[in-house]
TORPA-4810 file (N, C-alpha, C, O; in nm, 3 decimals):
<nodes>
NODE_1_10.246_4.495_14.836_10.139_4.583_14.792_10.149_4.718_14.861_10.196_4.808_14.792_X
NODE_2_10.116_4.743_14.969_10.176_4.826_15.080_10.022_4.920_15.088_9.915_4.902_15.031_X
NODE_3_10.063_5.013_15.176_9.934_5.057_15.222_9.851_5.215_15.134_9.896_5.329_15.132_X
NODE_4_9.751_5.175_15.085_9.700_5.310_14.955_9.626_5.436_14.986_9.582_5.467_15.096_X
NODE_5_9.621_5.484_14.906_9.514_5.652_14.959_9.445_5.647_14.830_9.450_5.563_14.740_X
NODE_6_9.368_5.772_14.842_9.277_5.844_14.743_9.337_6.009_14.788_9.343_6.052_14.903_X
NODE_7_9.373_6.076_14.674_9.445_6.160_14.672_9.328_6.309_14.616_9.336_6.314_14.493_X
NODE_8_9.273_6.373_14.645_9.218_6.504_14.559_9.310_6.615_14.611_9.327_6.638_14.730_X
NODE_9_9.384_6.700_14.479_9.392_6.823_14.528_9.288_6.933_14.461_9.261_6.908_14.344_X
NODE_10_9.227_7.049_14.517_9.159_7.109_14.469_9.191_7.254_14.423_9.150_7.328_14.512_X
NODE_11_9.248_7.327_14.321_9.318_7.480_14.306_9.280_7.565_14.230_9.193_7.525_14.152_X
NODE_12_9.321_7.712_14.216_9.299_7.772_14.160_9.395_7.793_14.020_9.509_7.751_14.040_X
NODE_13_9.379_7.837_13.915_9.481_7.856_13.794_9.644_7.864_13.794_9.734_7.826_13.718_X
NODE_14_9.632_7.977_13.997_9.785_8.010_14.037_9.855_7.912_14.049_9.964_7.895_13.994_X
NODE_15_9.781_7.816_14.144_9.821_7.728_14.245_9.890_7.626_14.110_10.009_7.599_14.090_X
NODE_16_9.749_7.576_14.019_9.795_7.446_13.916_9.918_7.519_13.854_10.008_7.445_13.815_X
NODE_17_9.931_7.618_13.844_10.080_7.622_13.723_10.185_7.563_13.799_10.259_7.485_13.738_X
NODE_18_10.209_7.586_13.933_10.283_7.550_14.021_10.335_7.401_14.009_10.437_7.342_13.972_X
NODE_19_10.189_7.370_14.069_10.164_7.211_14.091_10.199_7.180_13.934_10.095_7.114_13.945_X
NODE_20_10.213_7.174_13.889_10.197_7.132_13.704_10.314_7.117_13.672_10.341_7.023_13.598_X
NODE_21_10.420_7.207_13.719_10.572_7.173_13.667_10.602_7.069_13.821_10.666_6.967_13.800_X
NODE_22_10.569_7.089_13.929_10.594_6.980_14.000_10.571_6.798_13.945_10.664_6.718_13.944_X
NODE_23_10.472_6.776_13.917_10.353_6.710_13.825_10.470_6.667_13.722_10.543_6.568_13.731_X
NODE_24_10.469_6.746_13.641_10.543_6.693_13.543_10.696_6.629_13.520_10.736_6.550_13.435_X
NODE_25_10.776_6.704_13.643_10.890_6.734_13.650_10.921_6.538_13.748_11.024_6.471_13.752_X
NODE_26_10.823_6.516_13.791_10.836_6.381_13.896_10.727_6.269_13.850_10.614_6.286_13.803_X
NODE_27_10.805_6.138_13.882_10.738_6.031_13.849_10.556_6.056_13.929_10.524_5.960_13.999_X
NODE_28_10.478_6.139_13.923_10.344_6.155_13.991_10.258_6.159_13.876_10.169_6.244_13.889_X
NODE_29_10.256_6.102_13.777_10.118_6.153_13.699_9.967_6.096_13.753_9.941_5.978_13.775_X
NODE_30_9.883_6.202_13.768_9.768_6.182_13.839_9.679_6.093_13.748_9.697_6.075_13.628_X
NODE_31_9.606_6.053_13.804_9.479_5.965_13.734_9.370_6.026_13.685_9.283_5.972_13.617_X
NODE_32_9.375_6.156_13.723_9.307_6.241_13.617_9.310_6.413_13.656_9.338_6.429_13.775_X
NODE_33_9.294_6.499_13.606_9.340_6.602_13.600_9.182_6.682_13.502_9.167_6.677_13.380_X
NODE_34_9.077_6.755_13.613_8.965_6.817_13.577_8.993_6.970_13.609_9.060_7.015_13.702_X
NODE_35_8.915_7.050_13.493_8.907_7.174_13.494_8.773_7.253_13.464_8.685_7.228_13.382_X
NODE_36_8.784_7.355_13.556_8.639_7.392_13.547_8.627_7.509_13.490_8.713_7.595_13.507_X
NODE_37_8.508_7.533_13.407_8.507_7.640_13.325_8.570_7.808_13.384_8.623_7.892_13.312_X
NODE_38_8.545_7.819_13.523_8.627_7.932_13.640_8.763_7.912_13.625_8.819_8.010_13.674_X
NODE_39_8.849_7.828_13.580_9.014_7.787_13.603_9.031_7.746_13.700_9.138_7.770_13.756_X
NODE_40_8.933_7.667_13.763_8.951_7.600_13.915_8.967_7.471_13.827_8.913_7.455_13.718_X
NODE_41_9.066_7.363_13.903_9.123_7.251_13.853_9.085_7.156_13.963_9.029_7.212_14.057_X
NODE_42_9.101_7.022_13.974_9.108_6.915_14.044_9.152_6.796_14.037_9.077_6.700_14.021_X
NODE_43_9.312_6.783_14.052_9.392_6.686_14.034_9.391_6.562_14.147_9.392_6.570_14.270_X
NODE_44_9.388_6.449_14.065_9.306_6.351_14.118_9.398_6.177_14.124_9.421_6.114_14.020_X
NODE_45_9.444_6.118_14.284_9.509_6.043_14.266_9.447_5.866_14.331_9.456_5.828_14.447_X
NODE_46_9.395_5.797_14.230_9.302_5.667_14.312_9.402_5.594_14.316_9.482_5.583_14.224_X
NODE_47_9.411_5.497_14.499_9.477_5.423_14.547_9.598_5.393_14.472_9.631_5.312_14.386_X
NODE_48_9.673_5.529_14.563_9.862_5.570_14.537_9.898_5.529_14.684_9.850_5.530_14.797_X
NODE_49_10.002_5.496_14.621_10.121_5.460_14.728_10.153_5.652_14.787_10.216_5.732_14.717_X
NODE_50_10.098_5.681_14.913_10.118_5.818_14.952_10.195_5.841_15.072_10.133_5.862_15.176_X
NODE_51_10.323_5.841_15.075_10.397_5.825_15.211_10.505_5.921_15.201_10.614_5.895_15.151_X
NODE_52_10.459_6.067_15.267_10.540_6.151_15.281_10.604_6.215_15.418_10.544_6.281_15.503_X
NODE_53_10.718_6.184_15.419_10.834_6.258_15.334_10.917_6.138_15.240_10.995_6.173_15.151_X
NODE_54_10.898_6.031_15.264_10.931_5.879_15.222_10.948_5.871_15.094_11.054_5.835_15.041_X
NODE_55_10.796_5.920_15.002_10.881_5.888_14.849_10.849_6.021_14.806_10.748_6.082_14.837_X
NODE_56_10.953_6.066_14.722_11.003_6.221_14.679_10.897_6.288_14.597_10.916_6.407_14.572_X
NODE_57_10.761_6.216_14.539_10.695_6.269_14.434_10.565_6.329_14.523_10.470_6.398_14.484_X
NODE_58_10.601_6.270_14.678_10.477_6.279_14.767_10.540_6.442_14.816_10.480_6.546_14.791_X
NODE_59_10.638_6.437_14.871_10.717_6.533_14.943_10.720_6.654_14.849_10.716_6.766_14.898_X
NODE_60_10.728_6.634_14.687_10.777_6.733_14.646_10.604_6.835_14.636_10.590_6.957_14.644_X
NODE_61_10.525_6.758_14.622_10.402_6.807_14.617_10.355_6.891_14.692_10.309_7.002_14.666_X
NODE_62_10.376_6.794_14.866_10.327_6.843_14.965_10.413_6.974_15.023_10.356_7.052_15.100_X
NODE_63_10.528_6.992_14.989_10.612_7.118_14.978_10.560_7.195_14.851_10.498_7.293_14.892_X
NODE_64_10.560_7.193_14.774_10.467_7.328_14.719_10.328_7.326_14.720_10.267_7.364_14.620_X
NODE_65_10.263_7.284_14.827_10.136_7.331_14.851_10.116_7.410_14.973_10.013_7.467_15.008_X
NODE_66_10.274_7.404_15.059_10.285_7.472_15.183_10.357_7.603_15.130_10.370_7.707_15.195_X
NODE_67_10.390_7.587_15.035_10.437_7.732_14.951_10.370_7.791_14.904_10.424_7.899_14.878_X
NODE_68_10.236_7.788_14.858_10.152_7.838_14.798_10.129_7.952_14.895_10.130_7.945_15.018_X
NODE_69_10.109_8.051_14.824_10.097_8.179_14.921_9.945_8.249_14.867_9.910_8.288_14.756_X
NODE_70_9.881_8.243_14.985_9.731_8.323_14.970_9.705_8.436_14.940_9.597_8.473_14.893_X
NODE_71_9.858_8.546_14.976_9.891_8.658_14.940_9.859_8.704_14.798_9.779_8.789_14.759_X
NODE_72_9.972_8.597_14.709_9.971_8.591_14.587_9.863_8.506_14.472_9.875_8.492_14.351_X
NODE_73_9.724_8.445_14.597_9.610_8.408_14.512_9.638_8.273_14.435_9.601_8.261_14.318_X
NODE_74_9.697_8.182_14.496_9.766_8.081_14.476_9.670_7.998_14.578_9.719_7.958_14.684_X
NODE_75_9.520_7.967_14.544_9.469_7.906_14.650_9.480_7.764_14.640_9.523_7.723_14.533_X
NODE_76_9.445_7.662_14.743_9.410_7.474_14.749_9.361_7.482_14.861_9.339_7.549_14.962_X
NODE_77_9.347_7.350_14.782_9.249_7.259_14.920_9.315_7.094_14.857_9.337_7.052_14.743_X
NODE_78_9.334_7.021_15.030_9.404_6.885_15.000_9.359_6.780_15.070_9.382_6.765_15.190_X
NODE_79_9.307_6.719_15.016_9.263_6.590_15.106_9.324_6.437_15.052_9.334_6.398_14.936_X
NODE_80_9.355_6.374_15.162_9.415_6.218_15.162_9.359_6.141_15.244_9.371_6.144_15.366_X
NODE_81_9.275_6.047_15.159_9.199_5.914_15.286_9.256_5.804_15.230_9.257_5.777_15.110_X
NODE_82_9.314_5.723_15.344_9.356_5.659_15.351_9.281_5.514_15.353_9.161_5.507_15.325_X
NODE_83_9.343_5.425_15.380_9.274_5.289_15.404_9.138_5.278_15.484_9.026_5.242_15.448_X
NODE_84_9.201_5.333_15.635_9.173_5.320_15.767_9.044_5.428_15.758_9.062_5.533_15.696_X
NODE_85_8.941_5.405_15.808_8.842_5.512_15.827_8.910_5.659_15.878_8.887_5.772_15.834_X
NODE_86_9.017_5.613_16.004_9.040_5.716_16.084_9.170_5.780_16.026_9.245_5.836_16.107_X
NODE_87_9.205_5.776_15.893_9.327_5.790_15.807_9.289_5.898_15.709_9.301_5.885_15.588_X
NODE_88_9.234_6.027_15.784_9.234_6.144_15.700_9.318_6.271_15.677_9.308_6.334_15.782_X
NODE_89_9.398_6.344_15.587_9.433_6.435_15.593_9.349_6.524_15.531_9.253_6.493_15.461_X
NODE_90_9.396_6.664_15.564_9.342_6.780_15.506_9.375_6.881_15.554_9.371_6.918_15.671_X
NODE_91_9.431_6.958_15.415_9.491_7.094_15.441_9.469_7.170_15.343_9.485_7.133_15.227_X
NODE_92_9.413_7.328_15.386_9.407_7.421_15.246_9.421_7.608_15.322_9.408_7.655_15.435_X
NODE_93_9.444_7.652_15.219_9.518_7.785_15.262_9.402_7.910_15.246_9.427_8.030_15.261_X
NODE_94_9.234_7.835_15.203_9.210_7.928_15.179_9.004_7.889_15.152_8.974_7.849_15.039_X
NODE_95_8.912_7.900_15.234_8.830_7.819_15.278_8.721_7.787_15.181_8.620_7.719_15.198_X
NODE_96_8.762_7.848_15.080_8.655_7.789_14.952_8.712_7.682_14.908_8.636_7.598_14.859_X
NODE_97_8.850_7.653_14.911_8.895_7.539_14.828_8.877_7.427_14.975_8.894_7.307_14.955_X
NODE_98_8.851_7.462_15.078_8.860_7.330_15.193_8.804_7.221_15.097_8.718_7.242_15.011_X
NODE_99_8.861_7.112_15.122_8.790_6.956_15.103_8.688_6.910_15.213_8.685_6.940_15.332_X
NODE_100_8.619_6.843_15.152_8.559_6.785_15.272_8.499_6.656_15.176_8.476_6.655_15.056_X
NODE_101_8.485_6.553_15.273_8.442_6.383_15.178_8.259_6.394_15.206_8.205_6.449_15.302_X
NODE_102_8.200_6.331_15.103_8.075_6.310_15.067_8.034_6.162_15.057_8.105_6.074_15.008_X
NODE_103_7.922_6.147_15.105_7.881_6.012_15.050_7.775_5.983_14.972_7.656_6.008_14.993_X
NODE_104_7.836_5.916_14.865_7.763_5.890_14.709_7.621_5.795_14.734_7.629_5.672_14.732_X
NODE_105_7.528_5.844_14.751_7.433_5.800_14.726_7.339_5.761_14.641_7.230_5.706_14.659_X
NODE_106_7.399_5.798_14.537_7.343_5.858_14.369_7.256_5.673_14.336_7.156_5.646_14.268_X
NODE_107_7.346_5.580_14.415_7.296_5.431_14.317_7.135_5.431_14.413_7.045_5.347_14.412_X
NODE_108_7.144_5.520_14.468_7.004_5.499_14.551_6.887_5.583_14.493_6.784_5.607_14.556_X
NODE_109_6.916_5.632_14.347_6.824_5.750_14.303_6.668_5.674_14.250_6.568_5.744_14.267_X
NODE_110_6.652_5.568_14.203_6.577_5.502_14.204_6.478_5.393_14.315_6.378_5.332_14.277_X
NODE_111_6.518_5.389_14.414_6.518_5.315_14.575_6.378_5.401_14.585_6.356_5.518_14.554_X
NODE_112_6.277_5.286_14.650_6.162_5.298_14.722_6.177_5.343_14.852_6.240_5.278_14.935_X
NODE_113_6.123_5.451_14.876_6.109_5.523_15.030_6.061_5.448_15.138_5.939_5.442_15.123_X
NODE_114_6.093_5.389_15.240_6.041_5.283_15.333_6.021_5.369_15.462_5.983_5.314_15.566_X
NODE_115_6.051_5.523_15.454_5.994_5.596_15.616_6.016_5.710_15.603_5.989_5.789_15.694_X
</nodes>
């Protein structure tokens, strides 16, 4: 079975064209792929095998997201949680796209207030 992640990358229009021929060009197709009416995108990977530099679709990714140049408006944001609570990555070039994890509380929208 081996050990899984949850994959979000978060970009701008520059960044996805990039990522997109990467994407396409390698066995990685994401589990879903959202776009927001701005051309901000959010490519999306639930419990992947994520072990980079190890398998090439991880590596090729994580090398053009260190290429992405802020210069040229090519922004992300990258986050990978892993199994392990203490199994987080995160990296982004540019502080609107930072990731950061949330916790879904939403099944509690109906829940009686006790204090």
């Amino acid at each position: 079975m081996g050990y899984r992640s949850d994959v979000c990358i978060k970009c701008n229009e520059k960044a996805y064209q990039k990522l997109e021929k990467v994407i396409l060009s390698n066995d990685c197709t994401p589990d879903e792929i959202k776009r927001k009416n701005n051309g901000d995108y959010c490519i999306i990977y639930d419990w992947v095998k994520w072990y980079s530099p190890e398998l090439e679709y991880c590596k090729n990714i994580e090398d053009t997201l260190e290429a992405l140049d802020e210069e040229k408006e090519e922004f992300f944001g990258f986050l990978r949680k892993g199994e392990d609570n203490e199994d987080i990555e995160e990296k982004w070039n540019n502080f609107e796209y930072s990731p950061y994890l949330v916790i879904d509380v939403s099944d509690f929208e109906d829940a009686k207030r006790i204090c």
